[in-house]
N, C-alpha and C positions, 0 to 999 in steps of 0.2 A: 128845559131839556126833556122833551117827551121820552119816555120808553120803549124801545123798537127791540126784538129779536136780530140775535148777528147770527148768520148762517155761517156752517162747515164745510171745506172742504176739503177732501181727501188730498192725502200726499203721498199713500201707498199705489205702489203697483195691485191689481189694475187700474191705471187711471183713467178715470171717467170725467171729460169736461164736458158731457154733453147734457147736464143739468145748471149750465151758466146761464142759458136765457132766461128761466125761471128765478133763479136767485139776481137777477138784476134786474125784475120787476118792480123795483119798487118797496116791494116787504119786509127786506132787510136793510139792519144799518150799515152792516159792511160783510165782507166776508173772511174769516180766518183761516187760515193753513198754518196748520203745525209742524216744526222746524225740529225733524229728529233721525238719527244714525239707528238709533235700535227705539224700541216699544220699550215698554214694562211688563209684558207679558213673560215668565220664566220661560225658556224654551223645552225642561223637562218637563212640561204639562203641553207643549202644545203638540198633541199628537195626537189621534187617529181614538186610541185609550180614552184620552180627557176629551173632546171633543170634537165635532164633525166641522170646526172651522179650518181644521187640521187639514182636512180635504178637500174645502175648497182654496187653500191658499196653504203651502210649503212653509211657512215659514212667515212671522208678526213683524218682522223686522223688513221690509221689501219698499222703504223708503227713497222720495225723488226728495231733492232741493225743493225747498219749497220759496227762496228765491226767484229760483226758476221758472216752478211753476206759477209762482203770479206773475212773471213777466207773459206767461201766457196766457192766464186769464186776465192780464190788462188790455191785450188787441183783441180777445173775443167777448169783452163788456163793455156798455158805455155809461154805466150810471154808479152801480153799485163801489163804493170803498171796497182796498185790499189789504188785509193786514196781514203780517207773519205773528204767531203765537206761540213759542215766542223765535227768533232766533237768539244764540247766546255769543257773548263777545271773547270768546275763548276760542271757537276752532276759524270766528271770522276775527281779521284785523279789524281796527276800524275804519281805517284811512276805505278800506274795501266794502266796509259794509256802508259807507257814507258813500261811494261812489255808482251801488247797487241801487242803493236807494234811488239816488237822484236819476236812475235809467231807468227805473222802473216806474217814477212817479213821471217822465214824459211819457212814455209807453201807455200810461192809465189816462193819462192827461190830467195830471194833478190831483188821482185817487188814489194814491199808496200809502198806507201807514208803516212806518218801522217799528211791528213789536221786537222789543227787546227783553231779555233776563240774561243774570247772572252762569247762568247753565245747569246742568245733569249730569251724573257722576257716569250714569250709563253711555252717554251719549261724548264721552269725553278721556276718560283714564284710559279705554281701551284700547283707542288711537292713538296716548303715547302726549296727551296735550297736557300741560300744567294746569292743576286745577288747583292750587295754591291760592290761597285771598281769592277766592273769586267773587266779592262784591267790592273790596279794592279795586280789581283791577276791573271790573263791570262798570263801575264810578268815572274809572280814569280813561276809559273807551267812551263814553256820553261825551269826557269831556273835547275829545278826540272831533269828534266824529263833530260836536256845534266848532268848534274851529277851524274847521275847514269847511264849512257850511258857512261859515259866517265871515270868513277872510280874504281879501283880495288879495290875491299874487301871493310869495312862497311864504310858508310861517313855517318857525322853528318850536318845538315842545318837546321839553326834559319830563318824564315822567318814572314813576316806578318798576313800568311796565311794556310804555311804548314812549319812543321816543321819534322824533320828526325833524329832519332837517331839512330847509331849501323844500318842504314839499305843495304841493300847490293841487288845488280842486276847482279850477276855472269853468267848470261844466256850471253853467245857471240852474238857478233852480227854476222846475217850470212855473209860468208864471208870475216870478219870481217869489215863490214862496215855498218856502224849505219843508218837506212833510214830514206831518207830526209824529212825536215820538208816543207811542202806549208801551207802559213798563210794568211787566208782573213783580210782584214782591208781597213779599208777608213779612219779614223779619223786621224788626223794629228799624236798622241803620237802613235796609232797602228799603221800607216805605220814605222814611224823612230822605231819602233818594230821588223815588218818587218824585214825590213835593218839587224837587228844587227841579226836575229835570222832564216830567212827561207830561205827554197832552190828554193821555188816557191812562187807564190802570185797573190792572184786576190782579186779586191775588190769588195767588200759586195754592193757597189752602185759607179759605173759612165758612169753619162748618156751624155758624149760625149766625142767622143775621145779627145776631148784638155782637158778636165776633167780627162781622162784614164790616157795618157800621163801627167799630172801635177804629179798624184798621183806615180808614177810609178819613174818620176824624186826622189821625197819623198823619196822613197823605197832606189835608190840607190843612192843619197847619203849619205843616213847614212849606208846604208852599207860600202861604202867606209870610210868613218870616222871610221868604224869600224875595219877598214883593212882585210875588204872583196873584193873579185870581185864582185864587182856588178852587172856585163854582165854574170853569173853565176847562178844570181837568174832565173828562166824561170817565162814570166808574163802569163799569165792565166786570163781568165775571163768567166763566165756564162753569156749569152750573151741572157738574156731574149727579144722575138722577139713575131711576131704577122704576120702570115701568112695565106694569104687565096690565092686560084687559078687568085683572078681579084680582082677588085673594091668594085665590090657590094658583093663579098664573104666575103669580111674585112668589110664593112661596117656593115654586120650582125654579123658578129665575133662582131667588138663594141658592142654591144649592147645587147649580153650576160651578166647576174649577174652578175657570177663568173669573167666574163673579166675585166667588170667594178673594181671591188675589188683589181685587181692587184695595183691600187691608196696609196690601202691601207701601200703596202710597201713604197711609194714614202711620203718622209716629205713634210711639206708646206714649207719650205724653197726652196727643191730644186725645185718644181712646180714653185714656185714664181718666179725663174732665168727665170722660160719661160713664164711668163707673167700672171698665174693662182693664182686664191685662191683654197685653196684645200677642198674638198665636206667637210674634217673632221674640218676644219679648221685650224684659223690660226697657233694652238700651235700645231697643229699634227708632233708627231715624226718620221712616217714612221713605220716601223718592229717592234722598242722599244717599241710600242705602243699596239700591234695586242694583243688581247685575244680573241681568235674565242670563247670562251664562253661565253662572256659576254659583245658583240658586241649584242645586242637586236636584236630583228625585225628592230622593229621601228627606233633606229637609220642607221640599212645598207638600208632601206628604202628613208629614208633621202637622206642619204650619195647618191642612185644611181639615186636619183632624181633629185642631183647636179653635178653628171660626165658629163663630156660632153666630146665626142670620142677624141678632137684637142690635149685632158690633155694628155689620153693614147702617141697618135703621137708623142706628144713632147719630150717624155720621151726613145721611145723604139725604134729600127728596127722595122719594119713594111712593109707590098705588100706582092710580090712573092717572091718564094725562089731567084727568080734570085736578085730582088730590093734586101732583106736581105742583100744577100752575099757581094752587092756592099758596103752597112753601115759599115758589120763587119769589111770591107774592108781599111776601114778608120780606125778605131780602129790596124789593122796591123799598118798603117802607122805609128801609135802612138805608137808604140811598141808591141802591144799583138803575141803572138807566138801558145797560146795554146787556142784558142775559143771553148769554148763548147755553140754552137747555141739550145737555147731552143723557140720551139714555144709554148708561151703562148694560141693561141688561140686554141689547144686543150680544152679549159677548155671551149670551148664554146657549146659543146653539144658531145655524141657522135658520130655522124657523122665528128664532125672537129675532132677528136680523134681519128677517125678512117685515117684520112689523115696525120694528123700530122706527124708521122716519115717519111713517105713519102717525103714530105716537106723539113723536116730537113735534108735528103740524098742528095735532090737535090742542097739545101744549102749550105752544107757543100763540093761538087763536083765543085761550080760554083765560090765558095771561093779561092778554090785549083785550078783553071784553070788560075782565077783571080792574083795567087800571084806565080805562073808559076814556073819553076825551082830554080827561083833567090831568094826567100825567103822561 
């Protein structure tokens, strides 16, 4: 399995599909759209004060279906894979997310992926959705979703969480071949999840490749246990990074709000592995934790009065696109095949925003030089 870059695409208003012919060149292995009701950006920091993304956009939260929207970039490509990254089986059934799929993988003609996860406490409590067990019940939606993928005429299923009587998914698969599933996970029971259940997989958080590669071991052997091939599964990761032209262009990148905030996905735990207490503290859980509504002033006030750049460092890629390329570089070694390189420090004003894809190409060029014909 050679190495290829997977390209982004937006799920915010404004939406732009008018860069599909380019990403279905060829260059990419697929492309992802992220499945989210709100960002993790706090809302008392996004303003006009903290910075000028303020003004060009109301508001971080200005998300489409990303369902959706690959059903529309499926009739405007014809080559390139579409994956969702992830959607979660909490605000969708699965009888519905098994029946999305199968409309969207005739629409591609047989290039849709189903990422799937467990979910996001932001994108989910707000709405009033049970977010109880949710890798139980993420579990028991897999299993959902291959049986009536895999059943003829009605089946009945008693579960914890979803239950099915007399229901029936007659729609063919195109081709006749059901699209594959890619599962983000980190936690020990979702990777051996993983294993037993996806075609692909990137995790939700690992911030070194011997962390990547641990997690990834996880993955396949319980796939194997499961009498799967587990060199089958393709690894993947979202390869959150932080890019400027020099030194002192990352050093003012740090030192942006919104950059700073990136923290906020990271727990005190894993901070702690690098030698930090975390600005939220000790019991911060990272992402389970974000409610950009009800993160105050005063406390992301706090919070960015306690970052200090080395936290960001320790955690991400970081320099020029060429330094980048060499980190993600490492992460190949440990197994990754499909890196999708994100620069974070767009989020540091418009003017990095404006470079940022730029960035990212060069990235993504210096990656692929780097891992030559042989991977």
């Amino acid at each position: 399995m050679k190495v290829q870059p997977a390209a982004f695409l937006r799920t915010t208003l404004p939406l732009d599909l008018s860069g599909l012919d380019q990403l279905d060149s060829g260059r990419y292995h697929s492309i992802w759209l992220p499945d989210h009701m709100v960002s993790f950006w706090p809302d008392s920091i996004w303003t006009p004060e903290f910075t000028d993304l303020a003004v060009a956009s109301p508001s971080p939260h200005r998300h489409l279906d990303a369902m959706a929207v690959a059903a529309a970039a499926a009739v405007r490509t014809q080559n390139v894979p579409l994956v969702t990254s992830v959607v979660d089986t909490v605000r969708r059934h699965p009888a519905l997310l098994a029946q999305s799929a199968l409309t969207i993988d005739h629409l591609s003609a047989g290039r849709f992926i189903l990422g799937l996860g467990s979910g996001e406490k932001e994108n989910i409590e707000p709405y009033g959705f049970d977010f109880s067990r949710p890798v139980s019940r993420f579990e028991e939606a897999l299993q959902v979703i291959r049986l009536l993928w895999d059943s003829e005429g009605p089946v009945d299923f008693d579960g914890k969480f979803f239950t099915l009587r007399h229901a029936r998914l007659d729609t063919e698969p195109y081709g006749g071949k059901t699209p594959p599933i890619w599962i983000g996970a980190s936690g020990p029971r979702s990777l051996e999840i993983a294993g037993r259940y996806a075609d692909g997989w990137w995790p939700t958080g690992a911030w070194t490749p011997e962390d990547y590669a641990e997690k990834l071991a996880v993955v396949r052997q319980s796939a194997e246990l499961a009498g799967r091939d587990p060199m089958a599964i393709t690894p993947c990761y979202i390869q959150v990074s932080f890019m400027g032209r020099d030194e002192d262009a990352l050093a003012e990148i740090l030192q942006a709000p919104l950059v700073k905030s990136f923290l906020l996905q990271v727990s005190a735990p894993v901070l702690e592995r690098f030698g930090f207490v975390h600005p939220m503290g000790p019991d911060w859980r990272g992402f389970h934790d974000i409610d950009p509504a009800t993160l105050t002033r005063e406390r992301i006030l706090d919070f960015l009065g306690r970052v200090e750049p080395e936290m960001i460092l320790a955690v991400a890629p970081h320099g020029t696109p060429q330094q980048v390329a060499r980190t993600v570089m490492d992460y190949v070694d440990a197994g990754l095949r499909v890196p999708k390189i994100l620069d974070y420090g767009a989020m540091a004003g418009l003017d990095y925003a404006a470079a940022s894809a730029e960035y990212v190409r060069a990235a993504e060029d210096e990656l692929l030089t780097l891992c030559g014909d042989g991977r």
